[in-house]
C-alpha positions in Angstrom: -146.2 -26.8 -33.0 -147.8 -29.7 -35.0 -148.9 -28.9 -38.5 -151.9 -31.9 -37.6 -154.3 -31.8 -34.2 -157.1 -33.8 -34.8 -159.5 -31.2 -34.2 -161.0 -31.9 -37.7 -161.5 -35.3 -37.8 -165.0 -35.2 -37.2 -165.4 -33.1 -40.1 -165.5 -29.7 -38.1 -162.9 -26.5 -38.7 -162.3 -23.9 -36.6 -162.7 -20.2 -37.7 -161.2 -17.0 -36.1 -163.8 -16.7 -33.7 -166.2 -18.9 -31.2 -167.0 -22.0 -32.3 -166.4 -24.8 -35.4 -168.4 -25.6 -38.4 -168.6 -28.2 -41.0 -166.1 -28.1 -43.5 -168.2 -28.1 -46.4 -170.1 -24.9 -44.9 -170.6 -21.8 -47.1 -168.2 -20.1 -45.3 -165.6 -22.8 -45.2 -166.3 -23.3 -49.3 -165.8 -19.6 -49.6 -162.4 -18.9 -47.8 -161.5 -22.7 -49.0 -161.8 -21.7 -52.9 -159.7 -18.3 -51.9 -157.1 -20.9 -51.0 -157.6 -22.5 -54.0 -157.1 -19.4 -56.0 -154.3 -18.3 -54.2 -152.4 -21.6 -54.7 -153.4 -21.1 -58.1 -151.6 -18.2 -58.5 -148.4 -19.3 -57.2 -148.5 -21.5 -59.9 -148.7 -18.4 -62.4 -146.1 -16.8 -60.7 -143.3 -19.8 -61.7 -144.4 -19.6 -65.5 -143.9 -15.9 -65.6 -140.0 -16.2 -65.9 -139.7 -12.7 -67.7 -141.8 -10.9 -64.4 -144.3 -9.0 -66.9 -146.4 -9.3 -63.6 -144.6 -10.1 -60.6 -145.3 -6.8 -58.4 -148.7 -7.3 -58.9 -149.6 -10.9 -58.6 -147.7 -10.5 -55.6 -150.3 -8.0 -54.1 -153.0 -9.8 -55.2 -151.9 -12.6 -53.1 -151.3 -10.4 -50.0 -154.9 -9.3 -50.6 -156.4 -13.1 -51.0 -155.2 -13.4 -47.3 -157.1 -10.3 -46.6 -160.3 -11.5 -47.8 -159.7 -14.7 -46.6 -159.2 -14.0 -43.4 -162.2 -11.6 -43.7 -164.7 -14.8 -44.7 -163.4 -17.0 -41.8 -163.8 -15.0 -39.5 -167.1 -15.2 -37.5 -166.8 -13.0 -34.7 -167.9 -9.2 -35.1 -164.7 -7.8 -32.4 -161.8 -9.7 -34.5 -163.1 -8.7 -37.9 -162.5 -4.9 -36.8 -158.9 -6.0 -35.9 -158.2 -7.2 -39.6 -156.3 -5.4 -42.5 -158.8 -5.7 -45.1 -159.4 -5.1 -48.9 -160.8 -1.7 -49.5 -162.5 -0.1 -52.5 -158.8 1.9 -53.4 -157.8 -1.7 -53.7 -160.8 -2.5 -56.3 -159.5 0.8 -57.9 -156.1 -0.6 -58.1 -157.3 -3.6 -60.1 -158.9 -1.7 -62.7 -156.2 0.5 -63.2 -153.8 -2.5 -63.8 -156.5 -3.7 -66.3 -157.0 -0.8 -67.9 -152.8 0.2 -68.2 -153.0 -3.9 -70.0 -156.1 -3.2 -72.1 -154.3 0.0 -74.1 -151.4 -2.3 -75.5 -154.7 -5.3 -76.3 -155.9 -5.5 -79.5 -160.6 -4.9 -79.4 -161.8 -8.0 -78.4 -164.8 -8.9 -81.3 -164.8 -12.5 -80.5 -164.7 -14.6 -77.5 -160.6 -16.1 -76.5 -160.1 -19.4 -76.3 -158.1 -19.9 -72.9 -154.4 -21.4 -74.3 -151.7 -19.9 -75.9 -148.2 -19.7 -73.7 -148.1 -21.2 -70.2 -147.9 -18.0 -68.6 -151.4 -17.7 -70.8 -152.8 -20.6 -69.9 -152.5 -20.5 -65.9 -154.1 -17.3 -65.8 -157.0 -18.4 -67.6 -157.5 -21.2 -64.9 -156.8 -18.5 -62.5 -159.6 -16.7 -63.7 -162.1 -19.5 -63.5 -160.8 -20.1 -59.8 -161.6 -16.6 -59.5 -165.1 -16.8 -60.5 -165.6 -20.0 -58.5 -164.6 -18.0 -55.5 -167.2 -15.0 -56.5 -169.6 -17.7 -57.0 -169.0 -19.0 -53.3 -168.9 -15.5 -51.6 -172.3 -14.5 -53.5 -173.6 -18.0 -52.3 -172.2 -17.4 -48.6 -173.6 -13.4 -49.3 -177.1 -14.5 -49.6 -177.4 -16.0 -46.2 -175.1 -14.2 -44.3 -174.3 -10.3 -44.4 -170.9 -9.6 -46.3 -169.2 -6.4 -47.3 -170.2 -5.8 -51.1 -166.1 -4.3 -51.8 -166.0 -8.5 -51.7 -167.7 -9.3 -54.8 -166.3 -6.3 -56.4 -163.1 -7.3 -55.6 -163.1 -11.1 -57.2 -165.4 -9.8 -59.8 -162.8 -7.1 -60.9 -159.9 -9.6 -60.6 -161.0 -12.4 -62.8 -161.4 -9.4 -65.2 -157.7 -8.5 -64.6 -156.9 -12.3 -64.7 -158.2 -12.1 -68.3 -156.8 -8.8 -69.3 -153.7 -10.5 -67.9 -153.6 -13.8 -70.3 -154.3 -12.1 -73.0 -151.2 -9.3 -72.5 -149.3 -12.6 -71.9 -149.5 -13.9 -75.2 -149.1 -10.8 -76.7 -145.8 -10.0 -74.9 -144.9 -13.9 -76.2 -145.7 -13.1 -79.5 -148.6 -16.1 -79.4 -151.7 -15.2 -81.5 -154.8 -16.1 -79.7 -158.0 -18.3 -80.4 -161.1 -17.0 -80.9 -164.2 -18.5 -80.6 -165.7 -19.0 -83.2 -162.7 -19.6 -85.4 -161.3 -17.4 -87.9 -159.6 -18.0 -91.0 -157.4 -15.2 -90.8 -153.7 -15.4 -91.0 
């Protein structure tokens, strides 16, 4: 099988179901930025050489092709076939975040993304994140979406956070805070 067929070049995709639509539709940007945030966390996954959070970036990802494949698809009969993100999985997330929140020092200020690598991509993986929510809310206000969705994104970028900041932590890296302290 080809990886290219031509099928796009008039500026069309193809989603599971009847029919193509223009690539810069709200459904296309939605599932598109999923992508993004997926490739995104690949990219975590190679700086975290000590696997603080290999087992569950992993199922994150798995679950980004769930709700992926959830947006793109258009036709009402296929979406029932899917293996979907459910609310257990929303529960999961928190979970994660608060097991990584306990070993976090309060947060009184606002954290400056930075610190180690392993830091640093997860803070861009977090703004991915909230891209994506931004996009499925978009795509939510004109067509009908499952709310677990929103909750789902909105619930990882928090984890995302959580996650950086237990990074830097673990790496012995003080943070930033905005605005800047003159503590030691």
């Amino acid at each position: 099988m080809k990886i290219y067929t031509r099928a796009g070049d008039d500026g069309t995709t193809g989603l599971l179901g009847p029919g193509r639509h223009p690539k810069h539709d709200a459904r296309v940007e939605a599932y598109g930025t999923l992508d993004e945030l997926n490739a995104t966390l690949g990219v975590v996954r190679t700086q975290d050489a000590q696997g603080w959070f290999e087992p569950e970036l992993a199922a994150i990802q798995a679950a980004l092709f769930q709700v992926g494949a959830e947006l793109a698809t258009s036709d009402a009969t296929m979406l029932q076939k899917l293996s979907r993100v459910a609310e257990d999985d929303v529960t999961a997330l928190e979970r994660i975040i608060d097991r990584l929140d306990s070993e976090l020092p309060a947060l009184t200020r606002f954290v400056l993304p930075g610190g180690s690598p392993l830091s640093a991509h997860l803070h861009l993986a977090r703004t991915v994140c909230r891209r994506a929510e931004r996009r499925v809310t978009a795509l939510a206000e004109r067509e009908s979406l499952e709310p677990r969705l929103v909750r789902y994104l909105n619930r990882l970028a928090d984890l995302l956070f959580v996650m950086a900041r237990a990074a830097n932590l673990r790496a012995g890296i003080r943070e930033v805070t905005w605005p800047a302290t003159s503590e030691a």
